[in-house]
C-alpha positions in Angstrom: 62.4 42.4 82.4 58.6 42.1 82.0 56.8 44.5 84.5 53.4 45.0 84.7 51.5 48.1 86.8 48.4 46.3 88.7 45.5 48.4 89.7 46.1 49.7 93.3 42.6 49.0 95.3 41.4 51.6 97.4 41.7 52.1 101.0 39.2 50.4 102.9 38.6 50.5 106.8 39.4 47.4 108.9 37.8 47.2 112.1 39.6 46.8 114.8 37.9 45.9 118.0 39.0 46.5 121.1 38.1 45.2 124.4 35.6 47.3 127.3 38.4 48.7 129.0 39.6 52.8 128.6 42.9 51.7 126.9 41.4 49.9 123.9 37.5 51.5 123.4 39.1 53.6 120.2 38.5 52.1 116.6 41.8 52.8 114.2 41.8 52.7 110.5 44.0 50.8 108.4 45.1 52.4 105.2 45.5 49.5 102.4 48.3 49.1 100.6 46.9 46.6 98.2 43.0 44.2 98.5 44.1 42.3 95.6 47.2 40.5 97.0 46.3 37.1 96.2 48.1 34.7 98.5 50.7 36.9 100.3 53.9 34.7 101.7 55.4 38.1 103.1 56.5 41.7 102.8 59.6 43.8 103.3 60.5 47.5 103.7 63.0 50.2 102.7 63.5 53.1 100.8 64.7 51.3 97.2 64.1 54.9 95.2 66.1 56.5 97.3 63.7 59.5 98.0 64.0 59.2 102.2 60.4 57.2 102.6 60.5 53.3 103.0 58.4 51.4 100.2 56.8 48.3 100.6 57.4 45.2 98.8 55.5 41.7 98.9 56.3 38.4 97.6 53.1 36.2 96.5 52.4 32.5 96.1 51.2 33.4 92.4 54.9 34.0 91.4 54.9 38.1 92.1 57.2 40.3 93.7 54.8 43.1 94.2 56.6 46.6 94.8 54.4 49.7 96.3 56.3 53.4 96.0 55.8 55.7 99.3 54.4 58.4 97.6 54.4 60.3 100.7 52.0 60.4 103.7 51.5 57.0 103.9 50.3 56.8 100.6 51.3 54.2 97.3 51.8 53.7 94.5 50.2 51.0 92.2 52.4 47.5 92.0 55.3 47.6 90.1 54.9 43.5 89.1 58.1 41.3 88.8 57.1 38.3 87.7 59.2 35.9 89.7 58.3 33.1 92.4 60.1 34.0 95.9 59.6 31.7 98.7 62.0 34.3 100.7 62.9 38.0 100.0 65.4 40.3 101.7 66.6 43.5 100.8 70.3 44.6 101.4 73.0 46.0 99.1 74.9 43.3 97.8 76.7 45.8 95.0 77.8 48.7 97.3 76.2 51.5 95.5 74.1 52.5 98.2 70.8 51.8 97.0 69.0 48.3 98.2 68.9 45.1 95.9 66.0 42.2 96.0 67.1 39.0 97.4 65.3 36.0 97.1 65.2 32.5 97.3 63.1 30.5 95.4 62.4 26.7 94.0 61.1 24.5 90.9 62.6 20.9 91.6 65.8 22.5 93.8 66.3 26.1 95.8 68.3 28.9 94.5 69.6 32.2 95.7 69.8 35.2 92.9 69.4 38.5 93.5 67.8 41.7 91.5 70.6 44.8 91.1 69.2 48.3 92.1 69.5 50.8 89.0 69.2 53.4 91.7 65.7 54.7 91.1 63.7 51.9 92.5 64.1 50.0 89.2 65.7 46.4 88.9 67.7 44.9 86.4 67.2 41.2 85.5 68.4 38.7 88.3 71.5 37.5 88.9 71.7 33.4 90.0 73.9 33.6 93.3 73.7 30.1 93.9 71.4 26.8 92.8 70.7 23.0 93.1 70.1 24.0 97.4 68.0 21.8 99.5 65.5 23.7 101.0 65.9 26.6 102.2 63.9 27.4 105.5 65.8 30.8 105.8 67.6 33.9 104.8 70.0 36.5 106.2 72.6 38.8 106.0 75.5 39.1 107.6 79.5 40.2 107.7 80.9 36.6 108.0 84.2 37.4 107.8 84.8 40.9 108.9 85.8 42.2 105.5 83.1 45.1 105.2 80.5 43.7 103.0 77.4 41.8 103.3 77.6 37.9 103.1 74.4 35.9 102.6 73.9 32.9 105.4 71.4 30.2 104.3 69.2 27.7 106.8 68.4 23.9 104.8 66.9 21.5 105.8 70.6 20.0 106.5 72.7 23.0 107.5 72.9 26.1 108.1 75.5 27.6 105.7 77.0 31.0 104.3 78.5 32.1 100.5 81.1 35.3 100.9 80.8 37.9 99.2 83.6 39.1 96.9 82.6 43.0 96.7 80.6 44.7 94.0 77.7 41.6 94.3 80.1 38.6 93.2 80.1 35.9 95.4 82.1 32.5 95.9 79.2 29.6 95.9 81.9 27.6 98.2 79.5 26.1 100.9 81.0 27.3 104.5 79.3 25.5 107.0 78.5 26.9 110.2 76.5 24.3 111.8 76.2 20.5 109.5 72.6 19.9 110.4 69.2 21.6 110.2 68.6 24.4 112.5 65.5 26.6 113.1 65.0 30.3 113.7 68.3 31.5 113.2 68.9 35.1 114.7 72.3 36.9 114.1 73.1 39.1 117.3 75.4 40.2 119.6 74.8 38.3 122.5 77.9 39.1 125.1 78.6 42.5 123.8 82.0 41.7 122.3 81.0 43.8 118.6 81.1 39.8 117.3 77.8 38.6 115.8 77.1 35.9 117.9 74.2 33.0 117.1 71.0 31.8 118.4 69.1 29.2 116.9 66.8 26.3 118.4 65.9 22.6 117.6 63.4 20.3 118.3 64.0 16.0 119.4 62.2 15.0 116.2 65.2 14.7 114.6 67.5 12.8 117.4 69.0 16.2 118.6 69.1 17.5 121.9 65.7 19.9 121.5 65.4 23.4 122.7 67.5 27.1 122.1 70.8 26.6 121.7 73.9 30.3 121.8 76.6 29.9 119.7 79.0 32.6 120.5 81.7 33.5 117.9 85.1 35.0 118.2 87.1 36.9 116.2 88.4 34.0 113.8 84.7 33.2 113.7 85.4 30.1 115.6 81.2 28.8 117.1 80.9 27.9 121.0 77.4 26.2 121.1 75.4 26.0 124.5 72.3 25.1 124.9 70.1 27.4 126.9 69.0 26.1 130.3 65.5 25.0 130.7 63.3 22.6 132.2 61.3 21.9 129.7 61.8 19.6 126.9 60.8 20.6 122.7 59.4 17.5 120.7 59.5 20.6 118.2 61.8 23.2 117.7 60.5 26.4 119.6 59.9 29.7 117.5 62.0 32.3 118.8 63.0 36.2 118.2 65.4 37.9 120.4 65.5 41.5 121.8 66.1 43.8 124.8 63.3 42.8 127.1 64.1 44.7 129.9 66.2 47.8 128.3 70.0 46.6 129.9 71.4 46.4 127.2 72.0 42.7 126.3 70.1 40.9 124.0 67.3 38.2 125.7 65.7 35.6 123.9 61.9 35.0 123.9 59.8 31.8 122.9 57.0 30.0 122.4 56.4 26.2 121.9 53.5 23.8 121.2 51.5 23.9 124.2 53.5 26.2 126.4 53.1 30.0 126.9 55.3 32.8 125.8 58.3 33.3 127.8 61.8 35.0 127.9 65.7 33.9 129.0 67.4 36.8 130.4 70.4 37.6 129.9 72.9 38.4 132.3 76.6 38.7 133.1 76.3 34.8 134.1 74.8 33.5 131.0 70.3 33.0 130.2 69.0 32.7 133.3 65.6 29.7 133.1 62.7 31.4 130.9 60.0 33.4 132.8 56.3 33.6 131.4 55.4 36.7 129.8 52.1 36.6 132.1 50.4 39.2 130.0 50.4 37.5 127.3 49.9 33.6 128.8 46.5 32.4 128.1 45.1 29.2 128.6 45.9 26.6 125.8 42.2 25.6 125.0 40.8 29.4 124.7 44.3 30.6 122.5 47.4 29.7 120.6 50.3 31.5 120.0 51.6 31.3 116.5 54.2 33.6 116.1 55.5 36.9 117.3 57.9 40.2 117.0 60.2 41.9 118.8 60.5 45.9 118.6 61.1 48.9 120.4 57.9 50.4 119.4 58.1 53.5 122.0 61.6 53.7 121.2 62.5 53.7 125.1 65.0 50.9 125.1 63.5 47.9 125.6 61.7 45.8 122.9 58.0 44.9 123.0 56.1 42.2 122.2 53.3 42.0 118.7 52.1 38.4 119.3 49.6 36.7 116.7 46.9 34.2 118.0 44.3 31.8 117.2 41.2 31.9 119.0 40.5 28.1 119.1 36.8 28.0 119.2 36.6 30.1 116.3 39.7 29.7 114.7 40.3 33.9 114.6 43.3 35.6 114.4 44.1 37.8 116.7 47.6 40.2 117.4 48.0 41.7 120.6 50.4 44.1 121.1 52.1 44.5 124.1 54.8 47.3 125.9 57.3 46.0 127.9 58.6 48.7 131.4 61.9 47.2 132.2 60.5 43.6 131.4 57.1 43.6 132.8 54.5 43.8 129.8 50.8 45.2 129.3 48.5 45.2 126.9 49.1 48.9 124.7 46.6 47.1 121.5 44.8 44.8 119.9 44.1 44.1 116.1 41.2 42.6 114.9 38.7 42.4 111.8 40.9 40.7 109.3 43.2 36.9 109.5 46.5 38.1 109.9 48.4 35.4 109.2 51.6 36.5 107.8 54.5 37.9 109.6 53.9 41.8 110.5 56.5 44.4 108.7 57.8 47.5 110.9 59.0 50.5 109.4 58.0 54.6 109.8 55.6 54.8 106.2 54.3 58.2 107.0 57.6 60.0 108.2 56.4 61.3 111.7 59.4 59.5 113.2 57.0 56.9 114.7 57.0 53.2 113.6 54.0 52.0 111.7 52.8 48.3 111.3 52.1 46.7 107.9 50.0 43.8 108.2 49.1 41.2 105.8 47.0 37.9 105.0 47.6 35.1 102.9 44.1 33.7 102.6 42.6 37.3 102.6 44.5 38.4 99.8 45.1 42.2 101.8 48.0 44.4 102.9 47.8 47.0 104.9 49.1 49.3 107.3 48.2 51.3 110.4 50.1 54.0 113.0 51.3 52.5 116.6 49.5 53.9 119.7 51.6 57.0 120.3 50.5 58.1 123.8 52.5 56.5 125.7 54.5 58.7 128.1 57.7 57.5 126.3 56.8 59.1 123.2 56.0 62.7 124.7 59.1 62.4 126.5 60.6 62.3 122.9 59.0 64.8 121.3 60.5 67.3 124.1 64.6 66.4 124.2 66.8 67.7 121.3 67.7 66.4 118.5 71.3 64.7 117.4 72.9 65.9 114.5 75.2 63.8 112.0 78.2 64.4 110.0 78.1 63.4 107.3 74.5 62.3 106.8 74.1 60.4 104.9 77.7 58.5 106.7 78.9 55.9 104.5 81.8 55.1 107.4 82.3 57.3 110.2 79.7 59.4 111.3 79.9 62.2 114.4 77.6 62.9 116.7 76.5 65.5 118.6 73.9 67.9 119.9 71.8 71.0 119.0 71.4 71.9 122.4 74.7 73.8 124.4 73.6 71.7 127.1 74.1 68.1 126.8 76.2 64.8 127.9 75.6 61.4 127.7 77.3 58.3 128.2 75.8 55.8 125.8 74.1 55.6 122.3 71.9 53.4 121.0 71.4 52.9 116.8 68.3 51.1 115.9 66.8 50.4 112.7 63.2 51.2 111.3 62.0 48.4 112.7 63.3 49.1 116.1 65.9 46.3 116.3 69.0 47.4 118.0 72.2 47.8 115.5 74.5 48.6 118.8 75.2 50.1 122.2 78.5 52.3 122.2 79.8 54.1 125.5 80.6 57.3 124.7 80.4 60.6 125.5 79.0 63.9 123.6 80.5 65.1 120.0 81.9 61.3 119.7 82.8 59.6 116.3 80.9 56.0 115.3 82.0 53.5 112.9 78.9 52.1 111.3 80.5 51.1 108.3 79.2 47.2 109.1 75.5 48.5 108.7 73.6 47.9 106.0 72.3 50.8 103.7 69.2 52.4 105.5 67.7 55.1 107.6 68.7 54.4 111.2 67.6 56.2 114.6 69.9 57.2 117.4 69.1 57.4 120.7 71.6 59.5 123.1 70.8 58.4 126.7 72.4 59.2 130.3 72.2 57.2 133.0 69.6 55.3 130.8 67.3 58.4 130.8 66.8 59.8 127.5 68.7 62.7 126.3 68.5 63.3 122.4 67.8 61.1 119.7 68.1 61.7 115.7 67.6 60.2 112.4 70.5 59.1 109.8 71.4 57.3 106.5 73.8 55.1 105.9 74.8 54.7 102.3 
């Protein structure tokens, strides 16, 4: 496979401007990964080399798949170059030898779905065509379909939203099994009545004839779909943009949205179904002065309940601007805001620098940058952290069954909580101290466990699941 190593620009500082008040009068640095990034569509994360630090890799409009080795204190390498268009790009292993593979989707006159094998050492062989002749492909994901113990790969078109199984050892049936026959929108894969199913939620818009608006599909344990819509008042010409998370650290998942002309809100969850969305008023702002155009969900203080990165476009002077905000139990504040530079491209979470606390790596299409900086870390949360003990894991890395416990004599809890590094909750288990997990349905990464009593944190660790 032609590879080529591209010069690796060096760090420059981003402003980042802040507004008069105490919280936000600091100026932060962003490290650059890469100033030459012409026309970035997106990056991922994870540790393809296997060395324990999470690498980055980009996908570009000028047919590259760009990939930047942690070298170790938040510092990379320059590009690996894989010449290859990717409209979408996912990492997960597909081959079950515990190292991650490249995903992608890509198009010349139709879509297709191949995928790049991991030699183990952060090196690729050439790609293997999955599937071809799609529609369009809006979207990617990964998922156990049918409960056999490997990934499956579930596709959004423009006419359904559909999944190939996977066979074991990367070979897949290109059989088309349809779970919804028309085009759907945002598709998250979650576990919405704690059942340990992977439930759906997805979300339409009336342009098309449909009902518009957020619609649950729970599944059972055939895999059967019971679609509801999520109550609400108000009605989507346009499907809304939505990411789901833990807004107000209970434990069920709650779904948050935004929609042409219509602030930021969430649907909680509760044991009666999503109760009528509720403005996020912290981030509400009036239409004419700022848009919304997309957001992220993560635990970025790692104290159970997801915040809120929203991106925005100043309208008078057509700025991008991404606020991030904490959520206590569902009410949100303002911890940051990011300025200098357009960030216009989705924002990638993952711990670059190893200090066990999430970083953010931005990037922008039309600036032809990537870059990353640290997460305010003085929230009260995170020195909470830094003083309980840490789990320990056996085996780590688990490929199956891992055990938990405690370095300290003293200790009981009666949950856990497994996250990923971008903070997105893998699953809540009810347990008590020195208890055995099954996380043989994760995919190959470096996880965080939090240990928690009560809901008051107790321990937390790090693991890696093969």
């Amino acid at each position: 496979m032609l590879k080529l190593k591209m010069p690796l620009c060096r760090p420059i500082l981003a402003v980042i401007l802040f507004s008069s008040s105490q919280l936000f009068s600091q100026v932060s640095q962003f490290s650059a990964i890469d100033t030459n990034a012409n026309q970035v569509l997106g990056t991922v994360a994870g540790d393809l080399d296997q060395d324990g630090m999470p690498d980055v890799v980009a996908y570009l409009l000028s047919q590259q798949i760009r990939i930047y080795t942690n070298l170790g204190s938040g510092t990379f390498s320059e590009a690996d170059v894989i010449f290859s268009p990717a409209q979408i790009l996912v990492l997960q292993d597909l081959d079950e030898d515990g190292d991650l593979d490249l995903v992608k989707a890509s198009s010349s006159m139709t879509f297709s779905i191949s995928w790049y094998p991991n030699q183990g050492n952060g090196l690729f062989d050439d790609p293997i065509i999955l599937i071809d002749s799609l529609p369009i492909i809006r979207e990617l994901h990964q998922q156990d379909m049918d409960f056999d113990g490997d990934i499956d790969l579930i596709m959004s078109a423009t006419n359904e939203l559909f999944w190939i199984e996977n066979l074991g050892m990367g070979n897949f049936d290109p059989t088309h099994r349809v779970l919804i026959d028309h085009g759907v929108f945002f598709t998250h894969f979650v576990d919405v009545d704690n059942d340990e199913i992977t439930d759906l939620v997805f979300s339409m818009g009336d342009e098309f004839g449909f009902d518009g608006g957020i619609y649950c599909a729970k599944r059972d344990s055939q895999g059967e779909l019971d679609i509801a819509k999520v109550p609400t008042e108000l009605s989507y010409l346009l499907a809304p943009y939505t990411k789901v998370g833990d807004v107000n650290g209970d434990g069920k998942i709650d779904i948050v949205s935004v929609a042409e002309g219509t602030p930021i809100n969430y649907f909680l969850n509760t044991s009666e179904g999503f109760e009528s969305p509720v403005n996020i008023e912290a981030a509400s702002f009036p239409i004419e002065d700022r848009r919304p155009s997309r957001f992220s969900m993560f635990d970025f203080d790692r104290d159970g309940d997801d915040d809120l990165l929203a991106h925005y476009e100043i309208v008078a002077s057509g700025e991008i601007v991404v606020d991030l905000f904490e959520s206590n139990a569902g009410s949100f504040s303002l911890k940051e805001s990011y300025r200098g530079l357009v960030f216009d491209r989705d924002v990638t979470v993952a711990d670059l620098n190893q200090d066990e606390a999430l970083d953010l790596v931005f990037s922008s299409f039309v600036g032809d940058y990537i870059g990353w900086t640290g997460l305010p870390t003085s929230s009260t949360t995170r020195v909470e952290i830094e003083n309980v003990p840490r789990l320990q894991f056996s085996p780590n890395p688990v490929g199956a069954n891992v055990q938990i416990s405690s370095k300290s004599e003293h200790h009981s809890w009666d949950q856990i909580r497994i996250y990923d590094n971008a903070g997105q909750i893998f699953g809540r288990y009810s347990i008590s101290s020195k208890s055995i997990i099954d996380v043989s349905h994760l995919p190959a990464g470096v996880y965080y466990a939090k240990a928690t009593l009560n809901d008051r944190l107790q321990s937390y660790g790090k693991f890696v699941k093969l």
